[in-house]
C-alpha positions as CSV (number, residue, x, y, z in Angstrom):
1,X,-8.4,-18.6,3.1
2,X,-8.9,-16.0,5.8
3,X,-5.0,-15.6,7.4
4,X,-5.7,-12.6,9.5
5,X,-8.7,-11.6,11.4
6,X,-9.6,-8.7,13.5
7,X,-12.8,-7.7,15.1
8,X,-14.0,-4.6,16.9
9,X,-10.3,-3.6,17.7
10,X,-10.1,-0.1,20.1
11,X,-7.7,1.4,22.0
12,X,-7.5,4.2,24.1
13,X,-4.6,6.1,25.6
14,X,-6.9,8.6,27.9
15,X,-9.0,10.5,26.1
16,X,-7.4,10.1,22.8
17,X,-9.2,7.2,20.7
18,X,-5.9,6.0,18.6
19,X,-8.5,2.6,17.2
20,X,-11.8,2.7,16.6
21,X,-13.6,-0.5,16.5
22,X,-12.1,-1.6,13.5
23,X,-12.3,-5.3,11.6
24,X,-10.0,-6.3,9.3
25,X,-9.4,-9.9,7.0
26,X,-6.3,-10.1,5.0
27,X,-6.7,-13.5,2.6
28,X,-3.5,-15.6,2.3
29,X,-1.6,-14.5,-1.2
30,X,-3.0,-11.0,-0.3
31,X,-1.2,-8.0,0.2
32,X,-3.2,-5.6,2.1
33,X,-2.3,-1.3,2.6
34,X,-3.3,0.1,5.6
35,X,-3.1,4.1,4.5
36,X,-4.2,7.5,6.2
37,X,-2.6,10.4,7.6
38,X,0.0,11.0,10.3
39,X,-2.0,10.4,13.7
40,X,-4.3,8.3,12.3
41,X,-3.5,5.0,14.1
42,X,-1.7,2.8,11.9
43,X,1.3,2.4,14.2
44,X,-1.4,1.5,16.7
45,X,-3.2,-1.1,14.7
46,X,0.0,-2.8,13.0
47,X,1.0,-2.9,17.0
48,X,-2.3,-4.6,18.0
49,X,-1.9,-6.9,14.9
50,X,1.6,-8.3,16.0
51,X,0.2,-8.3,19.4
52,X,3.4,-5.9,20.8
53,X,-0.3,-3.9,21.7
54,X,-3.2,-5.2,24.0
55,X,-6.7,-3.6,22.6
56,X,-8.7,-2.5,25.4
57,X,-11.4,-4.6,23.1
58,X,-11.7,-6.8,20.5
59,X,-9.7,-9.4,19.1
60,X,-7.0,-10.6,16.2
61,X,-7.1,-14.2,14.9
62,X,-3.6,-15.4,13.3
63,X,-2.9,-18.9,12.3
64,X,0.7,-18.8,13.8
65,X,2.2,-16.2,15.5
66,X,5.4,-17.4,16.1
67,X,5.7,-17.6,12.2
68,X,4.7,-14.1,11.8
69,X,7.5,-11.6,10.5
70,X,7.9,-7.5,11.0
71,X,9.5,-5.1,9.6
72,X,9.8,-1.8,11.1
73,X,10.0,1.4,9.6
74,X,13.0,2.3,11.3
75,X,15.3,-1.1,12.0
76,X,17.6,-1.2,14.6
77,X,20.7,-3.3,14.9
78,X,24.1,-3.3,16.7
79,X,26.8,-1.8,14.4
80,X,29.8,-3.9,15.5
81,X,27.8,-7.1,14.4
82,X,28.1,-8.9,10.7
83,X,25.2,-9.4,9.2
84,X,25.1,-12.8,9.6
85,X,25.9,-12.3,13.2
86,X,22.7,-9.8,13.8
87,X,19.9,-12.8,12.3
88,X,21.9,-15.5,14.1
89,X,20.8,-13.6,17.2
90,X,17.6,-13.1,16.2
91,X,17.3,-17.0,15.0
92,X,18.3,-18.0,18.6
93,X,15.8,-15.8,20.2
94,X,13.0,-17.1,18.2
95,X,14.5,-20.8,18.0
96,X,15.3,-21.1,14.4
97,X,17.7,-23.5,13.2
98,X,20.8,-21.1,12.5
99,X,20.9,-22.7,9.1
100,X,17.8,-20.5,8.0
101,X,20.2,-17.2,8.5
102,X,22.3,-18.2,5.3
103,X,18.7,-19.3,3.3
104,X,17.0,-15.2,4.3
105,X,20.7,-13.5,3.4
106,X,20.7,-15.1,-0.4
107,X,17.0,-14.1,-0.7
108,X,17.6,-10.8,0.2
109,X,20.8,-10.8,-1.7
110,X,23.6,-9.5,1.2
111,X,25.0,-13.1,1.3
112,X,28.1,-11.8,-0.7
113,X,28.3,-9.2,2.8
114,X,27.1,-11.5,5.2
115,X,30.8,-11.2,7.3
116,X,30.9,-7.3,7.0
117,X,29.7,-5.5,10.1
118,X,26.4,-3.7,10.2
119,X,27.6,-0.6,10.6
120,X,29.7,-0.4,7.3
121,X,26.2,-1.4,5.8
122,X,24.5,1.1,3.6
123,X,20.8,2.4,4.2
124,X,19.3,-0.1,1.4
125,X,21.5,-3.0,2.9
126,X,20.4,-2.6,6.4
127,X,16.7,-2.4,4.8
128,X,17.4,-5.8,3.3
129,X,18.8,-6.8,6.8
130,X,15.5,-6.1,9.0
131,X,13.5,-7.9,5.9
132,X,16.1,-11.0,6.6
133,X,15.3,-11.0,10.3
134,X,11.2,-10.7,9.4
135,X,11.0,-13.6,7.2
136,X,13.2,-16.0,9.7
137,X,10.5,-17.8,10.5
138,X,9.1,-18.8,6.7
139,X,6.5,-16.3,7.8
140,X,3.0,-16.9,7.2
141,X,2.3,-13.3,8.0
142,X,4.5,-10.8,7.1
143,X,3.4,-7.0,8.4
144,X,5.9,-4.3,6.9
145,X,5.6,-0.3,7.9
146,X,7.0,2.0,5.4
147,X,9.2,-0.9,4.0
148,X,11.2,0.9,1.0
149,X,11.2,4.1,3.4
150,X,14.7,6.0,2.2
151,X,15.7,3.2,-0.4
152,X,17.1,4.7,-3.7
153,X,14.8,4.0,-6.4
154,X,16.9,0.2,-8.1
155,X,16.7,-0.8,-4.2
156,X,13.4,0.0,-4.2
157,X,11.9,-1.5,-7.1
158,X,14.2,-4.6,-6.0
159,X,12.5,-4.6,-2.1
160,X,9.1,-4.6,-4.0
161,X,9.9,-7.4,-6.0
162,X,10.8,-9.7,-3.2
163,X,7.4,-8.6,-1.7
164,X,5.2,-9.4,-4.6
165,X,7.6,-13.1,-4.3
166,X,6.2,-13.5,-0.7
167,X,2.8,-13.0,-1.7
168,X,3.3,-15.5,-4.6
169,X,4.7,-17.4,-2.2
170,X,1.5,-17.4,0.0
171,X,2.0,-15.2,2.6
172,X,-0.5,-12.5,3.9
173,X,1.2,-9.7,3.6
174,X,0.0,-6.1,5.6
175,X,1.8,-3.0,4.8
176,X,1.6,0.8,5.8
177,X,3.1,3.5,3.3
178,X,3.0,7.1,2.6
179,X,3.8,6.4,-1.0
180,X,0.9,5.9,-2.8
181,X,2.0,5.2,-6.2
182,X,3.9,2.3,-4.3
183,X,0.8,1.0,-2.6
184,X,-1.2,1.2,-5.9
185,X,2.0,-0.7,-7.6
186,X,1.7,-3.7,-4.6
187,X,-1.5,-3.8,-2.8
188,X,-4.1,-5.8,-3.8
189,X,-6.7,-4.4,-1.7
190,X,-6.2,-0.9,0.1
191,X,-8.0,0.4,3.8
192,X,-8.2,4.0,4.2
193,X,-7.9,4.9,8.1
194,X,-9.0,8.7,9.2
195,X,-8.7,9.5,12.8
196,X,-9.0,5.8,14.3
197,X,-11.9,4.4,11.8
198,X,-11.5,2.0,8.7
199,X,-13.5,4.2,6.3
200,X,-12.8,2.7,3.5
201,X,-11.7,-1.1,2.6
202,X,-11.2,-2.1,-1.5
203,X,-9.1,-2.2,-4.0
204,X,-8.7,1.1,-5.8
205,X,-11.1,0.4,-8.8
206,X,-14.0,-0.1,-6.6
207,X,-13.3,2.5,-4.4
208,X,-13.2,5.2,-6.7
209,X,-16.7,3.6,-8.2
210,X,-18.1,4.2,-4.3
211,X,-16.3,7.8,-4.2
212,X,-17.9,8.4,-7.6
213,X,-14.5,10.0,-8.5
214,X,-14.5,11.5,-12.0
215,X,-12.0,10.6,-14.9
216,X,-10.8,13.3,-16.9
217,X,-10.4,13.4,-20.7
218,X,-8.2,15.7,-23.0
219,X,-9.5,15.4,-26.3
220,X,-8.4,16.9,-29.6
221,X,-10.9,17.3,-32.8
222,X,-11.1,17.9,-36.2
223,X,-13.8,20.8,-36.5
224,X,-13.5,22.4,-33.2
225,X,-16.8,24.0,-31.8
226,X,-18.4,25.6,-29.0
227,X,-21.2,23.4,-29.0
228,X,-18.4,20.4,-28.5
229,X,-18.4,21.1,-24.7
230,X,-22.8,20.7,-24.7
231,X,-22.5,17.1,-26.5
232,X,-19.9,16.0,-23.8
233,X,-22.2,17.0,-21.2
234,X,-25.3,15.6,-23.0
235,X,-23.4,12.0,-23.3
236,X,-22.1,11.9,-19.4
237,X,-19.9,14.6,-18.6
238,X,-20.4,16.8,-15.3
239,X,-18.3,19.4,-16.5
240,X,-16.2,20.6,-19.8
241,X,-14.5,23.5,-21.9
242,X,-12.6,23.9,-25.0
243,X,-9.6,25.6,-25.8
244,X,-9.0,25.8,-29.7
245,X,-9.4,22.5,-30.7
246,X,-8.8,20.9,-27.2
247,X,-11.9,20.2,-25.3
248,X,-11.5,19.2,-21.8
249,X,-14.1,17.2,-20.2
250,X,-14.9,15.9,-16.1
251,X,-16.5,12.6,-16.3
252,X,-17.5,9.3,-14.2
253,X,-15.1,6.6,-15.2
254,X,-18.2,4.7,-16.7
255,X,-19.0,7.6,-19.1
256,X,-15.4,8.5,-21.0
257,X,-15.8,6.2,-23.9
258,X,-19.8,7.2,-24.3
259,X,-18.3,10.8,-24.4
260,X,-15.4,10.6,-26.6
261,X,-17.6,8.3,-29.1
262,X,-20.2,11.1,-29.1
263,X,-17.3,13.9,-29.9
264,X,-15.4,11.6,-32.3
265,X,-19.1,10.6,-33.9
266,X,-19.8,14.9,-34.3
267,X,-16.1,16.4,-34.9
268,X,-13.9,13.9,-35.4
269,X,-11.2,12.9,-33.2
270,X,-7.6,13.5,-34.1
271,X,-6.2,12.3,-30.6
272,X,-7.4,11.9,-26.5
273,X,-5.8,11.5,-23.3
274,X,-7.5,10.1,-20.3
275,X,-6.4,10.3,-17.0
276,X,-8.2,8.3,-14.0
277,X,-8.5,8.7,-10.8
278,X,-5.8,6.7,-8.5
279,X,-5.2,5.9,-4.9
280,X,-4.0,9.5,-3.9
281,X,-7.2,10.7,-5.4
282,X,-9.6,8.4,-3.1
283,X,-7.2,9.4,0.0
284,X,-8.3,12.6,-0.2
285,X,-11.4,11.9,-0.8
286,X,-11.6,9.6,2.0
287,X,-9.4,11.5,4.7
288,X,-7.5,14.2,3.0
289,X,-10.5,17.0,2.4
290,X,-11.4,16.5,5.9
291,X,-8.6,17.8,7.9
């Protein structure tokens, strides 16, 4: 079931075109990555999303606002408060039975430093704070900007594994992120947003397909030959060369096992690597070559 909707979404701030008429469905049990570069209008469109932006047109459908959660990318909260302290504020500005505070802090896992003030809280603590605060409200919609942004790698691998919970939990779940690897990891669908437009929605499998991105195989054989690098390019490869016995070979994804069967089936294959194309390769394919 559809849990977010967006239609023909712009805004302007003068002559700058921040959102360009762009739609958007996230699916409940869905986590969604909006990536592109810096100036590209993600802020913007999280912004419209939450509704903290009005679009000068179109529209955004959510089931429940007021059970929609945020995290921002860089969380905010008063130093000389405890923990507990800061999300009973934020319960009793959103109405939430203070109860609920004690449930987020054990999911999270600061319940042991729920009394300690915020300020004596480290950078991964206060991280696991602001993602407290966001899912207060048993959000049906959780929308998270560069949510493991300066975490140490255990926190972060921990913060993703209460997101993947959340999204087994039900929850439609939108994220923005500079680390790809991270958004491959989590996202099950990925939009690629260059100067304003959505030019590319998927997951990364079928975008690379629409890309046509190439694979790339390392190959070692038995009888090494020059004519090795002509039978990779007769059975599907756009490009190859060979080093000794290492032939090296550019290929569409659909092709590498046609290719390394042909050079196994002619000079014998004594070991192969293949590496395919990821999410960073379709960014840049999408809006990295075009700056």
């Amino acid at each position: 079931m559809v849990a977010i909707q967006a239609k023909g979404l712009c805004k302007r701030y003068g002559n700058i075109v921040a959102v360009d008429n762009v739609d958007l469905e996230v699916k409940e049990g869905e986590i969604f990555a909006i990536v592109g570069p810096n100036g590209a209008g993600k802020t913007t469109l999280i912004k419209m999303i939450l509704g903290i932006t009005k679009p000068d047109s179109g529209f955004v459908e959510l089931p429940d606002p007021a059970r929609t959660g945020y995290l921002p990318e860089n969380p905010l909260f008063y130093d000389n408060l405890t923990g507990l302290e800061t999300l009973q504020f934020y319960a009793s500005i959103r109405g939430i039975p203070k109860e609920r505070c004690y449930e987020v802090l054990s999911i999270v896992g600061l319940e042991g430093v729920a009394d300690r003030k915020v300020g004596s809280y480290s950078k991964g603590m206060v991280q696991r704070l602001a993602l407290a605060q966001a899912l207060l409200p048993k959000p049906l919609i959780l929308v998270l900007d560069e949510p493991t942004s300066g975490l140490d790698p255990i926190a972060a691998k921990e913060f993703r594994s209460l997101i993947k919970e959340m999204r087994e939990q039900g929850s439609a779940i939108i994220m923005s992120s500079h680390v790809l690897s991270e958004v491959e990891q989590l996202a099950d669908r990925v939009g690629v947003l260059y100067r304003g437009r959505m030019v590319a929605v998927g997951d990364v499998p079928t975008l690379v397909e629409k890309r046509g991105l190439s694979a790339q195989l390392y190959v070692r054989i038995k009888n090494p030959s020059p004519k090795a690098v002509d039978t990779a390019i007769e059975y599907g490869g756009i490009s190859a060369e060979i080093k000794g016995d290492l032939v090296s070979v550019a290929c569409p994804i659909k092709r590498r096992f046609e290719v390394l069967r042909a050079l196994d089936d002619e000079y014998g294959v004594v070991d192969f690597r293949v590496e395919e194309p990821g999410l960073e390769e379709v960014f840049v394919a999408y809006a990295g070559g075009k700056r």
